[in-house]
C-alpha positions in Angstrom: 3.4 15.1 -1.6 0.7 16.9 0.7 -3.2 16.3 0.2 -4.1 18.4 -2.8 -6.9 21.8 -2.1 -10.2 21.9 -3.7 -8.4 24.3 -6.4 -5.9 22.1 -7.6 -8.6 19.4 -8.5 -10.8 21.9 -10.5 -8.1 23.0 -12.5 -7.4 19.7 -13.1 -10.8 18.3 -13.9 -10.4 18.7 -17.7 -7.2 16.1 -17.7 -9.6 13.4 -16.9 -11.8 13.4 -19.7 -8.2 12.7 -21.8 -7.4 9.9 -19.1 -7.5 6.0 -20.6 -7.7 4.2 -17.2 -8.5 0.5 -16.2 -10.4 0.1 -13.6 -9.3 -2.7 -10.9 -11.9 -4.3 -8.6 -10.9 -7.5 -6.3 -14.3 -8.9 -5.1 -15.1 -12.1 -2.9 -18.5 -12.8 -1.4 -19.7 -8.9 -2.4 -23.3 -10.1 -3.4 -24.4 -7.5 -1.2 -22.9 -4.7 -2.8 -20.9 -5.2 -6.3 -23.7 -4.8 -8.5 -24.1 -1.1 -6.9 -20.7 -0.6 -7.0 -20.2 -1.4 -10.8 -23.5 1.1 -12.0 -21.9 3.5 -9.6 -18.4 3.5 -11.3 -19.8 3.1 -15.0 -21.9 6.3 -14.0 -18.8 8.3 -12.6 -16.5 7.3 -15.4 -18.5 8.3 -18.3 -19.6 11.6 -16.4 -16.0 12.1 -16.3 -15.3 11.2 -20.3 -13.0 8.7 -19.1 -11.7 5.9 -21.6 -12.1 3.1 -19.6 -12.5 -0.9 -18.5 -13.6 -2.4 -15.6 -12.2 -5.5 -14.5 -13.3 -7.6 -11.7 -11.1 -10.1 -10.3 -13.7 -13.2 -8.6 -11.5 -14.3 -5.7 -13.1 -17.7 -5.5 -16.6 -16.0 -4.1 -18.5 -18.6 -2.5 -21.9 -17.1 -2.5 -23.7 -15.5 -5.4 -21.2 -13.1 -6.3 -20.0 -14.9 -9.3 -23.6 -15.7 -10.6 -23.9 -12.0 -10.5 -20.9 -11.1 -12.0 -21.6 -13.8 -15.0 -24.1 -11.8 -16.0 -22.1 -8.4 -17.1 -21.5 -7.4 -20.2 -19.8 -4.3 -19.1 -17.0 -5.5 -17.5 -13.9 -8.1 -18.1 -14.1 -10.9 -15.5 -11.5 -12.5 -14.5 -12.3 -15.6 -12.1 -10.1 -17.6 -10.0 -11.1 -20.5 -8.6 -9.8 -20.6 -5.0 -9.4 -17.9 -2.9 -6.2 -16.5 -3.3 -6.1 -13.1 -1.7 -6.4 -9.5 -1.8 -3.2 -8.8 -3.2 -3.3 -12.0 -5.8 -6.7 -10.5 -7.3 -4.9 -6.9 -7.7 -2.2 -8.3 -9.0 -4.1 -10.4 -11.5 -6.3 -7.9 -12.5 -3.7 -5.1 -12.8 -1.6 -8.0 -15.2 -4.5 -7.5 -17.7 -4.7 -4.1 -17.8 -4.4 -2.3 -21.4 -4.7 1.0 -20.4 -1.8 3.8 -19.0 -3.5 4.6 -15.5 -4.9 1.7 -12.8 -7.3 2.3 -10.4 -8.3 0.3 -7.5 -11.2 0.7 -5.4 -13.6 -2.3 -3.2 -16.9 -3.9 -4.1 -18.0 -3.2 -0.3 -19.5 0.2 -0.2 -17.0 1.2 1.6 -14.9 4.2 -0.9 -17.0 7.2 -2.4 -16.3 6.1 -5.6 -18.1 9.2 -7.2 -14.4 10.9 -6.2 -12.6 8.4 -8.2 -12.3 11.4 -11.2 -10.7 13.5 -8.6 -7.6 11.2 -8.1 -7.7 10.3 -11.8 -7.3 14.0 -12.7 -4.6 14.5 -10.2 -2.6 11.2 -11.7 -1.8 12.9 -14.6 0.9 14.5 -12.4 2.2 11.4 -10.4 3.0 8.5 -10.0 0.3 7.5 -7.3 -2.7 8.8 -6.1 -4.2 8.0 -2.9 -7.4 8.6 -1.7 -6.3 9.4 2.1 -9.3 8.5 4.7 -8.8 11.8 6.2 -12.1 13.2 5.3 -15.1 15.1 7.0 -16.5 11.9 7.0 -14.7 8.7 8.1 -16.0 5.8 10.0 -13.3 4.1 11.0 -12.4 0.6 13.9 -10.9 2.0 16.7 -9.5 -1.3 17.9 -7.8 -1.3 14.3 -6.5 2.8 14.9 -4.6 2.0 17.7 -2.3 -0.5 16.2 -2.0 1.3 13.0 -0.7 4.8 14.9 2.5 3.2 15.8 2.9 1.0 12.9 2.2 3.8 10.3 4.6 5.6 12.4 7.2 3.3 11.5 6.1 3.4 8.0 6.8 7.3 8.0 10.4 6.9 9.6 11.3 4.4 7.2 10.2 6.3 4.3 11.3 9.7 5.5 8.2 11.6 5.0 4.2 11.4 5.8 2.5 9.2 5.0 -1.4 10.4 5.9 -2.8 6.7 4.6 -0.8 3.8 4.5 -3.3 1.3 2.9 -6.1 3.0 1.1 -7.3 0.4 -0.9 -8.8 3.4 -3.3 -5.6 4.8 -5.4 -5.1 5.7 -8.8 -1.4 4.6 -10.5 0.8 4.9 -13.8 0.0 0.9 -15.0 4.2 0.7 -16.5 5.2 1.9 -12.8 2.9 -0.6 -10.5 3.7 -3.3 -13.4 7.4 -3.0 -12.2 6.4 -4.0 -8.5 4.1 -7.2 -9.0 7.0 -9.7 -8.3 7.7 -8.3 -5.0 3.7 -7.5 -4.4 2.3 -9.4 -1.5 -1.1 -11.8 -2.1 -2.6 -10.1 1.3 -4.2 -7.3 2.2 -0.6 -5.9 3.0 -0.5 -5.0 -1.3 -1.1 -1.5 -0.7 0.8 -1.1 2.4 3.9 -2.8 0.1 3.3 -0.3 -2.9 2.8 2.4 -1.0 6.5 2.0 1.0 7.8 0.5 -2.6 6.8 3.8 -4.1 8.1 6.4 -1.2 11.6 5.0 -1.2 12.2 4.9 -4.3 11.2 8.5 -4.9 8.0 8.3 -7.2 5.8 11.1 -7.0 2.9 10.1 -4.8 -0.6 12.7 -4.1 -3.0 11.8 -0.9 -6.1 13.4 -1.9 -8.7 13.8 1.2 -11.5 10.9 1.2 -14.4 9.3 3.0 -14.6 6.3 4.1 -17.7 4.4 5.1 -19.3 1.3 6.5 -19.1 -1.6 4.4 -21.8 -3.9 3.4 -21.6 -7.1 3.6 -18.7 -8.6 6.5 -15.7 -7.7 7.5 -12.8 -9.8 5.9 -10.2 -8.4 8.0 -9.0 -10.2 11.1 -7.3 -7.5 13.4 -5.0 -9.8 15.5 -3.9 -11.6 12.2 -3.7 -8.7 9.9 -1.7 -6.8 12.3 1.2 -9.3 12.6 1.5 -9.3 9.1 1.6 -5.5 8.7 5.0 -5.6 11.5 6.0 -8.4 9.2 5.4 -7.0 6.2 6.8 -3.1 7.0 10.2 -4.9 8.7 10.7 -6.4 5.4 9.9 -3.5 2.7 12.1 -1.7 5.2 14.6 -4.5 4.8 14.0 -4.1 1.2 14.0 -0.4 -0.1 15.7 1.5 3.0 18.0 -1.1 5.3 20.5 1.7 6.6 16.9 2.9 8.5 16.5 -0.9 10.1 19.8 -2.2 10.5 21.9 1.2 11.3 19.9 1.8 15.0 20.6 -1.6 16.0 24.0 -1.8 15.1 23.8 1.8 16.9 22.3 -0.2 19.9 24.9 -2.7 20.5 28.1 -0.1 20.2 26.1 1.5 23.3 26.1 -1.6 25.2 29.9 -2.2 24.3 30.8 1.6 25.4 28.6 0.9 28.5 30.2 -2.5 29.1 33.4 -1.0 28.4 33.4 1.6 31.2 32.2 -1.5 33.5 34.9 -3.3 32.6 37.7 -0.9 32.9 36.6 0.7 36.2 34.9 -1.9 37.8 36.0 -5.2 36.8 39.4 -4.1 35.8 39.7 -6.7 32.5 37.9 -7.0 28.9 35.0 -9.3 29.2 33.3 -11.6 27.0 30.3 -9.3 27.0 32.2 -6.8 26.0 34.1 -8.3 22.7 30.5 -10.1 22.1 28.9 -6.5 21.3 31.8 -5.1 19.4 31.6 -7.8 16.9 28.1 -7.7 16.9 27.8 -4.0 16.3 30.6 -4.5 13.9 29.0 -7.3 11.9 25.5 -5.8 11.8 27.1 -2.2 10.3 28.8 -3.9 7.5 25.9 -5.9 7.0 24.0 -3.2 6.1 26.3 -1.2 4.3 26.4 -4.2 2.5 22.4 -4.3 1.8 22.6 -0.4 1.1 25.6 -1.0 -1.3 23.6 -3.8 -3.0 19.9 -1.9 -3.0 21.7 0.7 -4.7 23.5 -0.8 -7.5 20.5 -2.9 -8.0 18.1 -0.7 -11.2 14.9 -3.0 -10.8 12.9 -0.2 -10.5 
């Protein structure tokens, strides 16, 4: 769905204070900024006549994040004791959620968490909510923004449809739906990228609502080189996954043009069949019944 106007949200302000919603928070080494971040949402959520929790996943902080977090009584910890990743934290912390609706946000600074009753007012019509960093105020890595254009791009072709923010780590969702995703789920930071593809394909209603995004405090845990492999890696396979007659069908479509190129060559010009030749046909042949195959499978398959 298209990024919802300022009118939508209004008249939907009132479904919020009805919402039961647990709040997700994956924090490692966010001395800097967690405790801010927790008086911030505990503010914004009872402004908003929210029922809700907070829990904080402890990645395996190694600074004095956890000494911090031991000392809250407004919030369910959860604690793991190595560092296990993005993804692992969400997952864990989503596993103990009680409540219908999840939301996820950082400890970093980074999301303007005072919008987080926005996206839980529009969840009560979707599946998915996603605060889109496509706001009046956005500071953003360019060296990251290049990469991302084409691979987003990819994203939307696979899934048929915009997608304005592939990996907003600020989104609200129905806790039954995610729930039915954590096995396939990633451990990275490539978890929202995953749900977000997971979701599109298999037609759940998703929102972007317009956000800002700012500097984070604290360092960087993203390694651009690095992360970017694994976002190719990880959109090939959720392709692979949800939609394969989008990956497999063009380079199945490739290799039939080689053979009908080849073929002319080897009529006109070399007078006789090649190898070359009979190698692409059975390649195009093999890869087209190979996804058919996937296709047939994906859809007889009701896991979600």
């Amino acid at each position: 769905m298209g990024e919802q106007n300022a009118e939508t949200v209004e008249s939907m302000t009132a479904d919020s204070e009805t919402a039961a919603v647990s709040v997700v928070i994956p924090v490692f080494n966010e001395e800097d900024g967690v405790e801010q971040t927790l008086n911030e949402l505990h503010q914004v959520l009872r402004q908003a006549h929210c029922i809700y929790e907070i829990v904080v996943v402890d990645d395996g902080s190694r600074d004095r994040t956890a000494d911090i977090l031991s000392t809250r009584i407004d919030i369910q910890l959860i604690q793991h004791r190595r560092n296990r990743g993005y993804g692992a934290a969400l997952k864990s912390g989503i596993a103990h959620a009680k409540y219908p609706l999840v939301a996820i946000t950082d400890a970093d600074g980074t999301y303007p968490n005072d919008r987080l009753s926005e996206l839980i007012a529009l969840a009560q019509e979707a599946d998915m909510v996603v605060g889109a960093r496509t706001g009046a105020n956005v500071t953003y890595s360019k060296l990251r923004s290049v990469p991302k254009f084409f691979l987003v791009a990819f994203a939307q072709w696979i899934a048929q449809q915009p997608i304005p923010d592939i990996n907003s780590g600020m989104r609200v969702f129905r806790t039954g739906v995610v729930k039915k995703f954590l096995g396939i789920l990633p451990d990275t930071f490539s978890f929202t990228t995953t749900i977000t593809l997971a979701m599109l394909t298999n037609n759940y209603v998703v929102y972007y609502h317009p956000i800002d995004y700012f500097h984070r405090k604290g360092r960087s845990k993203i390694k651009p080189i690095r992360d970017t492999l694994r976002f190719v890696q990880l959109i090939l396979r959720t392709g692979v996954y949800f939609a394969p007659l989008r990956i497999f069908l063009p380079i199945a479509g490739f290799f039939f043009g080689g053979f009908g190129v080849s073929l002319v060559i080897d009529i006109f010009i070399q007078q006789d069949i090649t190898d070359t030749t009979l190698l692409m046909f059975v390649t195009a042949i093999q890869i087209t019944i190979f996804a058919l195959l996937a296709d047939m499978i994906d859809k007889r398959t009701t896991r979600f």
